[in-house]
MIRO-624125 format. One record per residue (C-alpha): residue in three letters; x, y, z. Coordinates in steps of 0.2 Angstrom, whole numbers, padded with zeros to 4 digits, always signed. Last residue first. Example, Ala and Ser with C-alpha at 12.3 -4.5 7.8 and 13.67 -1.06 7.14 Angstrom:
SER+0068-0005+0036ALA+0062-0022+0039
REM end
This chain:
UNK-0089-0083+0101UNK-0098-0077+0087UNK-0094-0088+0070UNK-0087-0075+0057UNK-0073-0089+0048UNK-0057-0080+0050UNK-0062-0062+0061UNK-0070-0072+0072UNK-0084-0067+0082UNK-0093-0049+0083UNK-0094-0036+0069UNK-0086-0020+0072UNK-0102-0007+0074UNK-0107+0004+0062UNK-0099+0020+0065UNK-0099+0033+0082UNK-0095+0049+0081UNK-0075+0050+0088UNK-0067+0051+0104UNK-0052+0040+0107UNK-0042+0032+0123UNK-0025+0032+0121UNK-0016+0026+0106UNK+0000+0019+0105UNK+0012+0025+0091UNK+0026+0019+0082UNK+0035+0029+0068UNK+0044+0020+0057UNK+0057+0025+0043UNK+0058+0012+0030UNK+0074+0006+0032UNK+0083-0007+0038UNK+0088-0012+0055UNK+0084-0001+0071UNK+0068+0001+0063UNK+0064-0016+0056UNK+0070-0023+0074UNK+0057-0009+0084UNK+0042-0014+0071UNK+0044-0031+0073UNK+0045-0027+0092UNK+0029-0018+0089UNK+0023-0033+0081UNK+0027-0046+0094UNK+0018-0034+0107UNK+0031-0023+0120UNK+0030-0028+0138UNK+0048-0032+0139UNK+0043-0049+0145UNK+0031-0049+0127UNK+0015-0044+0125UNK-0002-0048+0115UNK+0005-0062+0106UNK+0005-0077+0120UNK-0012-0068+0129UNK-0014-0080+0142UNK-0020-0066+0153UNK-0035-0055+0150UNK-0035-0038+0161UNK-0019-0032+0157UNK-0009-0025+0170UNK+0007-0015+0163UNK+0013-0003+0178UNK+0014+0016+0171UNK+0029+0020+0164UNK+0023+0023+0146UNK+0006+0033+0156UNK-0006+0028+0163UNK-0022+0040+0164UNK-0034+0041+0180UNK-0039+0025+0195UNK-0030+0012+0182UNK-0042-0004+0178UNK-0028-0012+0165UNK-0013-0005+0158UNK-0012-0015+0143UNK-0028-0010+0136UNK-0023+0007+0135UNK-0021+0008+0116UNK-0013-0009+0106UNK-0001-0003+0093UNK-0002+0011+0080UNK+0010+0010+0066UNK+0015+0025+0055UNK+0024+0018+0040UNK+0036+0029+0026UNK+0036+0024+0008UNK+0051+0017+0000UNK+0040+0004-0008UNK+0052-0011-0005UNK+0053-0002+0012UNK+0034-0002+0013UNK+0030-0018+0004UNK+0042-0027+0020UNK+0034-0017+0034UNK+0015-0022+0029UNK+0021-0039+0027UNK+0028-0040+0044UNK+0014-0031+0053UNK+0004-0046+0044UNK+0017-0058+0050UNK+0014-0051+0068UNK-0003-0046+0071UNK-0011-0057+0058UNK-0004-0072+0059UNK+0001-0070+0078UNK-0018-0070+0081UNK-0021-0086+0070UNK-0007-0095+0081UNK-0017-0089+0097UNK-0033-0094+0093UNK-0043-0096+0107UNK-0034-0083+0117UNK-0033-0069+0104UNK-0049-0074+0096UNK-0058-0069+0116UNK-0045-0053+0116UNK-0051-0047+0099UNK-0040-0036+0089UNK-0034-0045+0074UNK-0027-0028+0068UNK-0025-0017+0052UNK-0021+0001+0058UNK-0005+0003+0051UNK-0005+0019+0042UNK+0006+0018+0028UNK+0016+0036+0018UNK+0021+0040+0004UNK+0010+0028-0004UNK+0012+0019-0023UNK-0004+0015-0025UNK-0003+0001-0037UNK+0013-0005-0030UNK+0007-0003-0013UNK-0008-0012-0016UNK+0000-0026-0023UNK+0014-0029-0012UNK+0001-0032+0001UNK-0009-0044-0012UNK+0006-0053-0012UNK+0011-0054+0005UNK-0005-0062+0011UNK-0008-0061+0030UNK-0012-0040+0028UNK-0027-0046+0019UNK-0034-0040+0004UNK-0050-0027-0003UNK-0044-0014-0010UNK-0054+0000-0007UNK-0050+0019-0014UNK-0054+0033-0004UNK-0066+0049-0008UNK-0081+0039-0004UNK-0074+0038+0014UNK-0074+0019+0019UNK-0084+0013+0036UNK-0098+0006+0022UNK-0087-0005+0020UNK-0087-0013+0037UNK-0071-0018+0047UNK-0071-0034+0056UNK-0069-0048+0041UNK-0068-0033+0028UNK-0051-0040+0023UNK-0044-0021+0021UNK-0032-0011+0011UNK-0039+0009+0011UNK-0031+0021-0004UNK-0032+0040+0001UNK-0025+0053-0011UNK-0025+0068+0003UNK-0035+0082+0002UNK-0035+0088+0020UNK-0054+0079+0022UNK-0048+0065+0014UNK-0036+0062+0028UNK-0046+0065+0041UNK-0059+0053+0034UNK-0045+0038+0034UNK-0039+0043+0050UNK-0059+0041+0056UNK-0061+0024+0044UNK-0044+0018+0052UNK-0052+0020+0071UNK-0067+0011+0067UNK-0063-0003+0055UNK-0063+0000+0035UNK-0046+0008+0035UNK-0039-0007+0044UNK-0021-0005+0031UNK-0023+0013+0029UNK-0012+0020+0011UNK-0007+0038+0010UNK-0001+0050-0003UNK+0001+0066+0002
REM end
């Protein structure tokens, strides 16, 4: 297969990335490197280096690798940006999910999205599970969930499916075991100042 990981560099998209390579598959990464490290990338991938913000360079990779299928990894992930900089958040989370959908239909390629993990479910006394009560611990989080408790880019993802092709599947991970990598730098993910 063909695949293309947007947030291949970071730690969870370096391990699908690895799992990937591993099966034989022709791996191309596309990540900004503001959180992920390069040194994350599998040897046997390709990097190109872009942002999921930028529709061009999104277009680009897809074109150039020409994937069957997209992983959906890439992700302004920190809580602390998340409430400082909300509209920067969106950016990335929602317009790049956007982006990412758009070169995929144009592509005809198929996209596995992951969305946030069990952060949305709070300090819970053993698993949660979809219909568990949604208690996130930071509040004030404007693109981190909507009434229906879904994130902006999930819903982006929900509308695209229901909508226009390509097919989606959406996923949200649980909790993850894997050897550790170097770690995620810390700050923001725009200019790299720690917060």
């Amino acid at each position: 297969m063909r695949a293309l990981v947007t947030g291949g560099a970071g730690f969870i998209g370096s391990h699908v990335v690895d799992a990937l390579v591993e099966r034989g598959d022709d791996v191309w990464v596309l990540d900004n490197l503001a959180s992920g490290r390069r040194e994350n990338v599998n040897a046997g991938s390709r990097l190109v280096e872009a942002d999921v913000r930028d529709a061009g360079a999104v277009a680009s990779a897809f074109a150039e690798s020409k994937p069957e299928t997209c992983f959906h990894l890439a992700a302004q992930a920190d809580v602390r940006v998340s409430i400082a900089e909300p509209a920067f958040d969106a950016e990335v989370n929602v317009i790049g999910t956007a982006n990412v959908l758009e070169a995929a239909r144009a592509n005809e390629a198929k996209v596995v999205f992951s969305s946030t993990g069990g952060a949305i479910y709070g300090e819970c006394d053993g698993p949660a599970d979809e219909n568990s009560p949604r208690l996130p611990l930071a509040t004030g989080q404007p693109c981190r969930k909507a009434r229906d408790g879904r994130t902006p880019a999930r819903s982006q993802v929900v509308i695209n499916r229901a909508l226009r092709s390509p097919p989606v599947s959406a996923r949200r991970r649980d909790r993850l075991e894997a050897p550790p990598r170097a770690p995620a730098r810390s700050g923001c993910s725009r200019c790299g100042r720690h917060r």
